[in-house]
TORDO-981699 format. One record per residue (C-alpha): residue number from 1; residue in three letters; x, y, z. Coordinates in steps of 0.5 Angstrom, whole numbers, padded with zeros to 4 digits. Example, Ala and Ser with C-alpha at 12.3 -4.5 7.8 and 13.67 -1.06 7.14 Angstrom:
<rs>
<n: 1	res: Ala	px: 0025	py: -0009	pz: 0016>
<n: 2	res: Ser	px: 0027	py: -0002	pz: 0014>
</rs>
This chain:
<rs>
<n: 1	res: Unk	px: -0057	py: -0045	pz: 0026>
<n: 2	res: Unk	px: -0053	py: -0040	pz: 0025>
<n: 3	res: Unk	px: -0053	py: -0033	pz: 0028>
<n: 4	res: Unk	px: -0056	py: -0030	pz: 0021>
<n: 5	res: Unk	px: -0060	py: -0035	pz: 0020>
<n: 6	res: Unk	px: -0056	py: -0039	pz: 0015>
<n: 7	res: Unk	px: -0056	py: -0047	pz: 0017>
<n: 8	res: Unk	px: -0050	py: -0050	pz: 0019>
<n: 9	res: Unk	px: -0051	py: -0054	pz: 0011>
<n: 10	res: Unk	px: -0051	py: -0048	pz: 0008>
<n: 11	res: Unk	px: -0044	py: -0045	pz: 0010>
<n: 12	res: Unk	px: -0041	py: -0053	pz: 0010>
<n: 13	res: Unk	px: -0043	py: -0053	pz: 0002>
<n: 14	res: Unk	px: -0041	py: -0045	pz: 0001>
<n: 15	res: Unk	px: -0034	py: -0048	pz: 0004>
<n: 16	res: Unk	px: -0034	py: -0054	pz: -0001>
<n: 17	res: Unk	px: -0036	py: -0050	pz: -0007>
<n: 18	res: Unk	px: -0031	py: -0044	pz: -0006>
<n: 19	res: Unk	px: -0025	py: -0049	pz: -0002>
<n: 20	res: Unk	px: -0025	py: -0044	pz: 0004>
<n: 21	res: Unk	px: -0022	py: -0037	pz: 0005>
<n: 22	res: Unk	px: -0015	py: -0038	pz: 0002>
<n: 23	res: Unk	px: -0017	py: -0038	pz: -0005>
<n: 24	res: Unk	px: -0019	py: -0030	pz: -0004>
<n: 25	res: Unk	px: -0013	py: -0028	pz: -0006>
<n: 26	res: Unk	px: -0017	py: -0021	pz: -0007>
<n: 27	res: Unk	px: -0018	py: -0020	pz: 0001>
<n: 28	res: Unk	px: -0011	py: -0023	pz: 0003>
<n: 29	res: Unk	px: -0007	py: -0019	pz: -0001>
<n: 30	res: Unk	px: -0012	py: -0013	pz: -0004>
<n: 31	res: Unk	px: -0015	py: -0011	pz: 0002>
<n: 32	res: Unk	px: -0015	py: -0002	pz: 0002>
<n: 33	res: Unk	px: -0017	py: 0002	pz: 0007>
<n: 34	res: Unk	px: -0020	py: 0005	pz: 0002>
<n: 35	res: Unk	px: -0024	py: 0011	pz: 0007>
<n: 36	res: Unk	px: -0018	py: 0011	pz: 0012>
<n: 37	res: Unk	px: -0017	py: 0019	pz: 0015>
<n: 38	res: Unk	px: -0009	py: 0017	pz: 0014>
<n: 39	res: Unk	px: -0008	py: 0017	pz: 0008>
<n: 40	res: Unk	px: -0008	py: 0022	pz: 0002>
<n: 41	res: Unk	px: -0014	py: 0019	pz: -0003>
<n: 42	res: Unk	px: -0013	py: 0021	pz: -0011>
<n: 43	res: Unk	px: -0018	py: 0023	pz: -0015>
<n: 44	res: Unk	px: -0016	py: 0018	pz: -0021>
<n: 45	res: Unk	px: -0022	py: 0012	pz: -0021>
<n: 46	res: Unk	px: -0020	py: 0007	pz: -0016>
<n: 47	res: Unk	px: -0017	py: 0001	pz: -0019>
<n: 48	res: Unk	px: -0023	py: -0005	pz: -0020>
<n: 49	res: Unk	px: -0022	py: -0010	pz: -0013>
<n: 50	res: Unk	px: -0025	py: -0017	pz: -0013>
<n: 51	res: Unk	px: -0025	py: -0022	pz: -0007>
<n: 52	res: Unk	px: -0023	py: -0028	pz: -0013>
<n: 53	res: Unk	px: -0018	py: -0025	pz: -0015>
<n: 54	res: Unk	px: -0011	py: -0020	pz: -0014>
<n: 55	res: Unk	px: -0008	py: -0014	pz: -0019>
<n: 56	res: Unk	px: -0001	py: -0011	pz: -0016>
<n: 57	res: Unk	px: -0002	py: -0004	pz: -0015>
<n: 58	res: Unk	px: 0000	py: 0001	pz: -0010>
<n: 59	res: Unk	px: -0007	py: 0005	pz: -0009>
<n: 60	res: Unk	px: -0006	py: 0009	pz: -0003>
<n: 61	res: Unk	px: -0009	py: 0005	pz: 0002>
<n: 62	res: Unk	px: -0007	py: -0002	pz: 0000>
<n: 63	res: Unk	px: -0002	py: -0007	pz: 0001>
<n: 64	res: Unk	px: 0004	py: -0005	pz: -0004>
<n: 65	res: Unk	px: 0006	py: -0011	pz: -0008>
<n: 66	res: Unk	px: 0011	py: -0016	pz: -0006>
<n: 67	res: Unk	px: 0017	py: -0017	pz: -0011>
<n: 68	res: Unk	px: 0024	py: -0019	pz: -0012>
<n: 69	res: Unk	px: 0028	py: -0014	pz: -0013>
<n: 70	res: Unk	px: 0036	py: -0016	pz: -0018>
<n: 71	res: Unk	px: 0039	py: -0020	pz: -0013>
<n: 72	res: Unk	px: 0034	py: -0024	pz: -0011>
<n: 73	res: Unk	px: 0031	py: -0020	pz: -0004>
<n: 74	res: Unk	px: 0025	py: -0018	pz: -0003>
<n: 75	res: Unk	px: 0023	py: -0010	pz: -0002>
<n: 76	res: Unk	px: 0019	py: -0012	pz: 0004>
<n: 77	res: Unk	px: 0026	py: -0013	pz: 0006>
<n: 78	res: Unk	px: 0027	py: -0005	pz: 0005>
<n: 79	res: Unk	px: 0022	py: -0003	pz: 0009>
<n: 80	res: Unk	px: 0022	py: 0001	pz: 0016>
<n: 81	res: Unk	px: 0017	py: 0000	pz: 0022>
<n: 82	res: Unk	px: 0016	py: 0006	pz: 0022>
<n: 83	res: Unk	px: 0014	py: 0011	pz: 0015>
<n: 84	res: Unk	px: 0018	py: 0009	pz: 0009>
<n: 85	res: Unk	px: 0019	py: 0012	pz: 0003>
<n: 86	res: Unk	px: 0020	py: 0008	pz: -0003>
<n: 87	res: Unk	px: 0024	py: 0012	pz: -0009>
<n: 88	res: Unk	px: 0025	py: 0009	pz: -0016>
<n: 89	res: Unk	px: 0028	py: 0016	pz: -0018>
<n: 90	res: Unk	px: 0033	py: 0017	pz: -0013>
<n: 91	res: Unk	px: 0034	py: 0023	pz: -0016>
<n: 92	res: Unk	px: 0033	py: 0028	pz: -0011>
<n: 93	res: Unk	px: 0025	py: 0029	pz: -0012>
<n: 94	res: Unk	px: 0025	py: 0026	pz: -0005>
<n: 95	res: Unk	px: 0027	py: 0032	pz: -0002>
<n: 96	res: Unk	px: 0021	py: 0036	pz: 0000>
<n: 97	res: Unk	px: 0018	py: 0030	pz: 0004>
<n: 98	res: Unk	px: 0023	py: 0028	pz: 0007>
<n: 99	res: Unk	px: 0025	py: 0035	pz: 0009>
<n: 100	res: Unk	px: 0017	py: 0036	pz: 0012>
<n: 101	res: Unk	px: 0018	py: 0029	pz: 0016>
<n: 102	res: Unk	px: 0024	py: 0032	pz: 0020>
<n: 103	res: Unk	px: 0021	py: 0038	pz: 0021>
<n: 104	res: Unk	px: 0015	py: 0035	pz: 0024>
<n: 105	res: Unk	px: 0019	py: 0029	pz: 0029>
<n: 106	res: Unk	px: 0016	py: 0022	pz: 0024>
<n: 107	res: Unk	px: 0021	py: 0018	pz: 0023>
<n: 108	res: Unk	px: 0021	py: 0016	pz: 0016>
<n: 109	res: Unk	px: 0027	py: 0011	pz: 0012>
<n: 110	res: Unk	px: 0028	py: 0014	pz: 0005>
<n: 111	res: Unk	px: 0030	py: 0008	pz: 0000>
<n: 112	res: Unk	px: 0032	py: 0008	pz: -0006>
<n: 113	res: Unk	px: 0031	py: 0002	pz: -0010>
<n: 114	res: Unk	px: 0033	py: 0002	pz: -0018>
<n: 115	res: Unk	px: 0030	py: -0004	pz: -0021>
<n: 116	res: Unk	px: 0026	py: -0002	pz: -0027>
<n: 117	res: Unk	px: 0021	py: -0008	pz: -0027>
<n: 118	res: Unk	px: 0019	py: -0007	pz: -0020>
<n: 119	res: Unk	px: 0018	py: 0001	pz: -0020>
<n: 120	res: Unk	px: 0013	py: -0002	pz: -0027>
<n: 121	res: Unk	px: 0010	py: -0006	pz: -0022>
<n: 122	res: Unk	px: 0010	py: -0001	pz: -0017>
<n: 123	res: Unk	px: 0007	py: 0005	pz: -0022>
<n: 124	res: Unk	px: 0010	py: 0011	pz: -0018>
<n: 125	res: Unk	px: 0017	py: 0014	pz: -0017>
<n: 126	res: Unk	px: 0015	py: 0015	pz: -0010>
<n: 127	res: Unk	px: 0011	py: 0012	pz: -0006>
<n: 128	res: Unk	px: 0010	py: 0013	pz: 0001>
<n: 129	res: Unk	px: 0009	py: 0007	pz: 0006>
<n: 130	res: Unk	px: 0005	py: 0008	pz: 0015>
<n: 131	res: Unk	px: 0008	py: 0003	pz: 0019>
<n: 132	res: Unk	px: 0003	py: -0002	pz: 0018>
<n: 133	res: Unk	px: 0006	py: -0003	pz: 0011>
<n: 134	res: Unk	px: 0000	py: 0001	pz: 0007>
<n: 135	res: Unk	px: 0001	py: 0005	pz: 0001>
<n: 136	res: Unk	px: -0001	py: 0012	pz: 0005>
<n: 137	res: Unk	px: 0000	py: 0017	pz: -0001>
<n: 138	res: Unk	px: 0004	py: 0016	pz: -0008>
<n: 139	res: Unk	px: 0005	py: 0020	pz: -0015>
<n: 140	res: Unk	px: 0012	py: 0021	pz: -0019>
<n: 141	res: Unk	px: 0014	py: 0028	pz: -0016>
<n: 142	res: Unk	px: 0014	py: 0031	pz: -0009>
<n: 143	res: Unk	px: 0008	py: 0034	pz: -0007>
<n: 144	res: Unk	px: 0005	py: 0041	pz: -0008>
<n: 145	res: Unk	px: 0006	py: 0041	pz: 0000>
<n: 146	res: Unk	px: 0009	py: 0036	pz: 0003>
<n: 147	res: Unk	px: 0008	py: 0039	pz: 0010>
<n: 148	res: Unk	px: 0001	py: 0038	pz: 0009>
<n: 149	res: Unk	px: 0002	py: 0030	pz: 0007>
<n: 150	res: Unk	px: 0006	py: 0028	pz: 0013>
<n: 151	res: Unk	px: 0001	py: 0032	pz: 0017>
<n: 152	res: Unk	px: -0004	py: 0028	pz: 0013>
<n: 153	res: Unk	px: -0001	py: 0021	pz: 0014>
<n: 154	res: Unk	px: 0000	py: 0021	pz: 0021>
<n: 155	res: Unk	px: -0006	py: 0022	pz: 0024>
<n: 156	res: Unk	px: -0006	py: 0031	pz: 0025>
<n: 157	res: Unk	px: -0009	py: 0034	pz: 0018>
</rs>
């Protein structure tokens, strides 16, 4: 028996019907930290989540999707160990956020990455990124107050 009271023949026949954990691409790659205080929530629905199954998307509190960027390089490669900001407008909107990181001693990396598909998959012209490489906050213009945002996402609102 196992702890729960399950029978060692259950859980066997559990991992033979579903071929074991890595065939949940929803729990590897879709995990959000869906309550986390670090993160600035939306009022939006969130974006249905399935262990089966995963759906590209940069929900504040997930992992952001994985793509190729032109070239051939991954935009993982473009992210910081620390805060990173992706912008798919690189056309100044940025500003007010990066400004509000400075201010406040966070190291963040501002890239810039014009690749249309990708900023499709990506869904936001600006998407900022904590150091663990989750979506902290995302929209397609600075935000109202971007000192309370940078407060928010690094632990002090």
């Amino acid at each position: 028996m196992l702890r729960g009271g399950a029978p060692v023949e259950d859980v066997g026949a559990f991992i033979d019907a579903s071929r074991g954990e890595n065939e949940y691409r929803g729990i590897e790659l879709g995990y959000r930290h869906g309550d986390s205080p670090v993160i600035c929530h939306e009022d939006a629905p969130e974006p249905v989540w399935t262990p089966h199954a995963y759906t590209p998307t940069t929900w504040p509190g997930g992992r952001p999707p994985s793509v190729l960027l032109d070239g051939g390089r991954s935009i993982y490669d473009r992210f910081a160990a620390s805060f990173t900001l992706v912008d798919f407008a690189g056309d100044g909107r940025a500003t007010p956020l990066l400004e509000a990181a400075a201010a406040q001693g966070v190291p963040l990396r501002h890239t810039v990455v014009a690749d249309a598909r990708a900023r499709r998959v990506w869904e936001r012209d600006l998407v900022l990124l904590r150091p663990d490489h989750h979506v902290a906050w995302r929209a397609n213009t600075a935000p109202p107050d971007p000192a309370a945002v940078v407060r928010r996402v690094r632990g002090a609102a």
